[in-house]
C-alpha positions as CSV (number, residue, x, y, z in Angstrom):
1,X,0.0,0.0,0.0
2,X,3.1,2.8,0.7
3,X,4.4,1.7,-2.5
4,X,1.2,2.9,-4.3
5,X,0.9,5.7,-2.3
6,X,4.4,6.8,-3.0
7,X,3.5,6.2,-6.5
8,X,0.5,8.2,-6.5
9,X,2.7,11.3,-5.1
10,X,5.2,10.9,-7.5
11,X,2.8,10.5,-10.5
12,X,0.6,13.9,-8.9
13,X,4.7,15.5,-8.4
14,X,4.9,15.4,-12.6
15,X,2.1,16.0,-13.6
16,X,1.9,19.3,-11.8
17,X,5.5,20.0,-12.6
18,X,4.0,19.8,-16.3
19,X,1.6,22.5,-15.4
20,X,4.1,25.0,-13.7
21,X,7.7,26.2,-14.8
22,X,9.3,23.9,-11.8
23,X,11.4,20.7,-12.6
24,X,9.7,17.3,-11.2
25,X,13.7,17.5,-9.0
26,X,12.2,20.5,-7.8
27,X,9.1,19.1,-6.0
28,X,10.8,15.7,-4.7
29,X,14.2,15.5,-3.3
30,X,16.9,13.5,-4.9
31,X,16.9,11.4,-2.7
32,X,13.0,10.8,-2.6
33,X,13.1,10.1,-6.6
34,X,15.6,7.7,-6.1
35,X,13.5,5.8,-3.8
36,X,10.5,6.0,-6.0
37,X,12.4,4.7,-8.9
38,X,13.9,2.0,-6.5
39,X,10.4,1.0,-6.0
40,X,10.1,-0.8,-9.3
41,X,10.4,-4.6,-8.2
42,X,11.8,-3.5,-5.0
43,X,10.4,-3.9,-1.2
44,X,11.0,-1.1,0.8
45,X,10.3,-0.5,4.9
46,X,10.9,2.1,6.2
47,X,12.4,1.4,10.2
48,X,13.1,3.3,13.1
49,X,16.7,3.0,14.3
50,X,15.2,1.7,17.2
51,X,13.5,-1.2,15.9
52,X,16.7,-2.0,13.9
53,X,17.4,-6.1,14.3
54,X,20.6,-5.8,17.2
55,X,22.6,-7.5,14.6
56,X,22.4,-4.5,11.5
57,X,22.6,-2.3,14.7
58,X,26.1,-3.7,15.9
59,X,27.4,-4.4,12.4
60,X,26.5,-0.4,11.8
61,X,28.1,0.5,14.8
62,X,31.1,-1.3,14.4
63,X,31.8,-0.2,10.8
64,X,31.2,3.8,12.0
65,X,31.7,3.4,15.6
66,X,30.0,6.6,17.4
67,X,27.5,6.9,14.2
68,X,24.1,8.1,15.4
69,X,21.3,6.5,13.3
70,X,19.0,9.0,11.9
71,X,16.7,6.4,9.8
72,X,16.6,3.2,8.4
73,X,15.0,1.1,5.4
74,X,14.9,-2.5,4.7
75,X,15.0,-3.5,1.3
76,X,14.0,-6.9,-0.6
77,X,15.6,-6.3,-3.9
78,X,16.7,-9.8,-6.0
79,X,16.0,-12.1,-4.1
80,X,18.7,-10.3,-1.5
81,X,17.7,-8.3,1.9
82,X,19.6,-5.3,2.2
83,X,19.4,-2.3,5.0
84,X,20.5,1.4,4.3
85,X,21.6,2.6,7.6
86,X,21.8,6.2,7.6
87,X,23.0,9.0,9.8
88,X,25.9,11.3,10.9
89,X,29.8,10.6,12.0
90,X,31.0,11.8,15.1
91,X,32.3,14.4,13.0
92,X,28.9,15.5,12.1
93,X,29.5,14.2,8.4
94,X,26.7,12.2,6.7
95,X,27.1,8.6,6.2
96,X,25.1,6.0,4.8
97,X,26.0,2.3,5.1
98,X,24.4,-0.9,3.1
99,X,24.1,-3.7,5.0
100,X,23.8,-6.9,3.4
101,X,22.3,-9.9,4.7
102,X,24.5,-13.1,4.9
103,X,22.5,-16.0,6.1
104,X,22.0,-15.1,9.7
105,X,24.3,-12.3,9.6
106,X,24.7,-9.0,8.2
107,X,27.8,-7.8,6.1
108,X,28.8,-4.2,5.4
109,X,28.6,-4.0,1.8
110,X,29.1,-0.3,1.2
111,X,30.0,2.9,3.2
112,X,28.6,6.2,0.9
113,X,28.7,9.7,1.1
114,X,28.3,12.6,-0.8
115,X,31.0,14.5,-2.0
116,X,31.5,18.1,-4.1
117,X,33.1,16.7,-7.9
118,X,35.7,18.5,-7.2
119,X,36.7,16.6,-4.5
120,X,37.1,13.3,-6.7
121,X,40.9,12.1,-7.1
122,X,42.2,13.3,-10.0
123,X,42.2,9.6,-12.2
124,X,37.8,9.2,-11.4
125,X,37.4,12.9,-12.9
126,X,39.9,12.4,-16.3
127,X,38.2,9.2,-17.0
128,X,35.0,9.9,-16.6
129,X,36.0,13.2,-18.7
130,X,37.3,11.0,-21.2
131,X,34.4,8.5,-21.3
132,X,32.4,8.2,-24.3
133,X,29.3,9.0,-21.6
134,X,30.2,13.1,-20.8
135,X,28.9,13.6,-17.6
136,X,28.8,16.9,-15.4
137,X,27.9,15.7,-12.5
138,X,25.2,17.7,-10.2
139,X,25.7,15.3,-7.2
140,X,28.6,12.4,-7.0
141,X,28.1,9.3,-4.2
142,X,31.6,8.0,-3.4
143,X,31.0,4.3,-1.8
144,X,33.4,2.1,-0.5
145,X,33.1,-1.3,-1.3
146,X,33.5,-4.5,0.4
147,X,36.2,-5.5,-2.0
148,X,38.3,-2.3,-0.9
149,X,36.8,-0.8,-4.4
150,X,35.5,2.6,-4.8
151,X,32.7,3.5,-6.4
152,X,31.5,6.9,-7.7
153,X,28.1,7.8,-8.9
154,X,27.6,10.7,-11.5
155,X,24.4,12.3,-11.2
156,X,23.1,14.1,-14.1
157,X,21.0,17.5,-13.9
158,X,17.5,16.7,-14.2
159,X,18.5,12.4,-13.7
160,X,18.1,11.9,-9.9
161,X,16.9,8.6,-9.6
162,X,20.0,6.8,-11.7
163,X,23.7,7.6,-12.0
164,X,24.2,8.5,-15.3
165,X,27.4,7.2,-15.1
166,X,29.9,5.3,-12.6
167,X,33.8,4.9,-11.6
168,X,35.5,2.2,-10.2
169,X,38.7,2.3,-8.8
170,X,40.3,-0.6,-7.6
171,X,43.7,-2.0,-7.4
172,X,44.8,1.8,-8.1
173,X,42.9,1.4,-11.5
174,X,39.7,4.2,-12.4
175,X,37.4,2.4,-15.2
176,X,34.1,3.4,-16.3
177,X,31.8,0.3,-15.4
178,X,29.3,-0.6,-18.6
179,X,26.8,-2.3,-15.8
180,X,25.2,-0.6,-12.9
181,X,27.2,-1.4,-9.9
182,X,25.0,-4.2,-7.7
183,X,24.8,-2.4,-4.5
């Protein structure tokens, strides 16, 4: 039923964005229209950090010891159940995790955050600037992998649900990936 719902918002979102001079970006967050494209196949909860299972909550607090939990959502997508953890650093910094669950377990599978493109080493911005796909990224998500990989997502103007284009560094190595990253 809050799948519909959120459908129902964002189909009302763009079709009054039609009728005025504001983008549909304008009316729902980035973040928002990312969720509602995530919706397609995907099962979504939201959860309140307190109702977190103890293990996601150790495993979160382990990976970003001192993070304080601002919100949580657990996600059925392929056949895999993943939670996004997010909240601040000691630091005050934002941080997201994805946690991944591994039989009875849960595994850190990414640590994300947003960063200015300016900010991005050197080797992610000349090969994405020499990628067949030019990007001028409006928002970039740096995520450390598992696999000690970095990942960073190019966000479009006016594409907030998708990256239009991602990074990988690994092994000291930037490459444009031709398949969206798993996580």
């Amino acid at each position: 039923m809050k799948t519909m719902m959120w459908y129902a918002v964002a189909g009302a979102a763009v079709a009054l964005a039609g009728c005025t001079n504001e983008k549909p970006a304008d009316i729902a967050s980035a973040s928002e229209v990312a969720e509602m494209s995530a919706l397609a196949g995907d099962i979504i909860t939201d959860v309140a950090a307190a109702d977190l299972p103890p293990e996601v909550m150790a495993t979160a607090l382990k990976a970003i010891p001192g993070m304080t939990i601002s919100e949580a959502k657990r996600k059925e997508r392929d056949g895999r159940v993943y939670y996004d953890v997010e909240g601040k650093r000691p630091d005050g910094s934002d941080v997201e995790l994805d946690l991944l669950q591994d039989g009875t377990a849960f595994k850190v599978v990414e640590i994300q955050r947003d960063i200015a493109w300016a900010d991005a080493p050197a080797d992610v911005r000349a090969t994405a600037e020499a990628s067949a796909k030019t990007v001028v990224p409006v928002r970039v998500i740096e995520s450390i992998e598992s696999d000690g990989s970095v990942i960073y997502e190019l966000f479009a103007e006016g594409k907030p649900a998708k990256p239009s284009l991602e990074v990988r560094v690994k092994d000291g190595k930037a490459e444009v990936l031709t398949e969206e990253w798993p996580h």
